[in-house]
N, C-alpha and C positions, 0 to 999 in steps of 0.2 A: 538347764538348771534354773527352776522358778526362782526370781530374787537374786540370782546370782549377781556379782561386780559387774560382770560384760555386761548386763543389762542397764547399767548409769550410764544417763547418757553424758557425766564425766568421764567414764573412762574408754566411751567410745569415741569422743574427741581427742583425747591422750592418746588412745593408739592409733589415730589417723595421722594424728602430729608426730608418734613415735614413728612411724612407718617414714613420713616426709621426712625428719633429721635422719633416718637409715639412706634416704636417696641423695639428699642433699650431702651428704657426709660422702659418699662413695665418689663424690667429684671435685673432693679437695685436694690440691697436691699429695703426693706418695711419698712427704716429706713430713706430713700432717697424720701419718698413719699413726704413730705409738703416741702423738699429744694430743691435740686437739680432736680428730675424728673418735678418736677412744674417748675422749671424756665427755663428747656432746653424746655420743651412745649411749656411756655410760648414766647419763643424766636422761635421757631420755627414756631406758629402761627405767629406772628409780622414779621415773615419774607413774611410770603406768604400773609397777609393782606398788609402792606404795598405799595408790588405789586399791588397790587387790586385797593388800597386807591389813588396810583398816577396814575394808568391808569385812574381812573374817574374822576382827578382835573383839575380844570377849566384851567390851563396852563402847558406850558413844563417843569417853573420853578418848581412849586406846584411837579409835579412828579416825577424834579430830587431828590428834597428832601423828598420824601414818600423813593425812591432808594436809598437814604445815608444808613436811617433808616435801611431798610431792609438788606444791606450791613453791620451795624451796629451788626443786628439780628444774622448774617452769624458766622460774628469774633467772637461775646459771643460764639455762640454753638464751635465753634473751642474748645474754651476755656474751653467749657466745659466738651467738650470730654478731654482735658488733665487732666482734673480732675478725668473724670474716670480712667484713667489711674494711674494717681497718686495714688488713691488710691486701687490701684488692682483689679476694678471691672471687670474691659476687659485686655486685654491681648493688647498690639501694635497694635499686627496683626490685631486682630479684630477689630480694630477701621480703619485701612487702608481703606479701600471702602468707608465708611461716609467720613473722611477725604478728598476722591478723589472727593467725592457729591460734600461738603464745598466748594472745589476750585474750583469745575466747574459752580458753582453756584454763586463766587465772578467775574470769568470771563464773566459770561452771564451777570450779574448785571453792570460792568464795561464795556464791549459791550454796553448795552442799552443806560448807560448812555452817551456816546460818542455819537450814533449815533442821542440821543435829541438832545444834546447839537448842533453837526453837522446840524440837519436840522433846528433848530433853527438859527443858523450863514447864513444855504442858505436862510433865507426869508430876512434877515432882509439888 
């Protein structure tokens, strides 16, 4: 599909980081199954749908705000990694690399959004 979402290369960091909170999540306690491991999914989906949802909306607007959303998505899963933390499930270190996903994936999302917002200002 020429143009298509898959072809951002945000939303192909998003689904490399959706795919690692899918692995990371599957090694959380069985006690973490109906909380925490469902809502980092949860968020991890909504991040890379999102992407998707504002690439196919009818304007620039419409899909800066599918991109909040998803930037929204981004900062929960932050969050939610401190929480494994917090509670000893990982170690720091092992969270470092996700962690570095997160930010590269809030700059890609904040790139995007500049450069609508940008061509949107050159039409008008």
């Amino acid at each position: 599909m020429a143009g298509g979402f898959e072809e951002l290369e945000v939303y192909q960091a998003a689904r490399l980081l959706r795919k690692r909170v899918y692995r990371l999540t599957s090694r959380l306690p069985e006690d973490e199954k109906f909380n925490l491991v469902s809502q980092m999914r949860r968020a991890a989906v909504s991040m890379t749908n999102n992407i998707a949802e504002g690439h196919g909306s009818r304007s620039w607007k419409h899909n800066v705000s599918y991109l909040y959303r998803s930037r929204g998505s981004v900062c929960e899963l932050q969050d939610d990694f401190n929480i494994c933390e917090d509670e000893n499930y990982f170690l720091p270190d092992h969270l470092n690399n996700i962690r570095n996903d997160t930010e590269r994936v809030l700059q890609l999302i904040n790139g995007y959004i500049r450069y609508l917002k940008q061509r949107q200002d050159a039409t008008n």
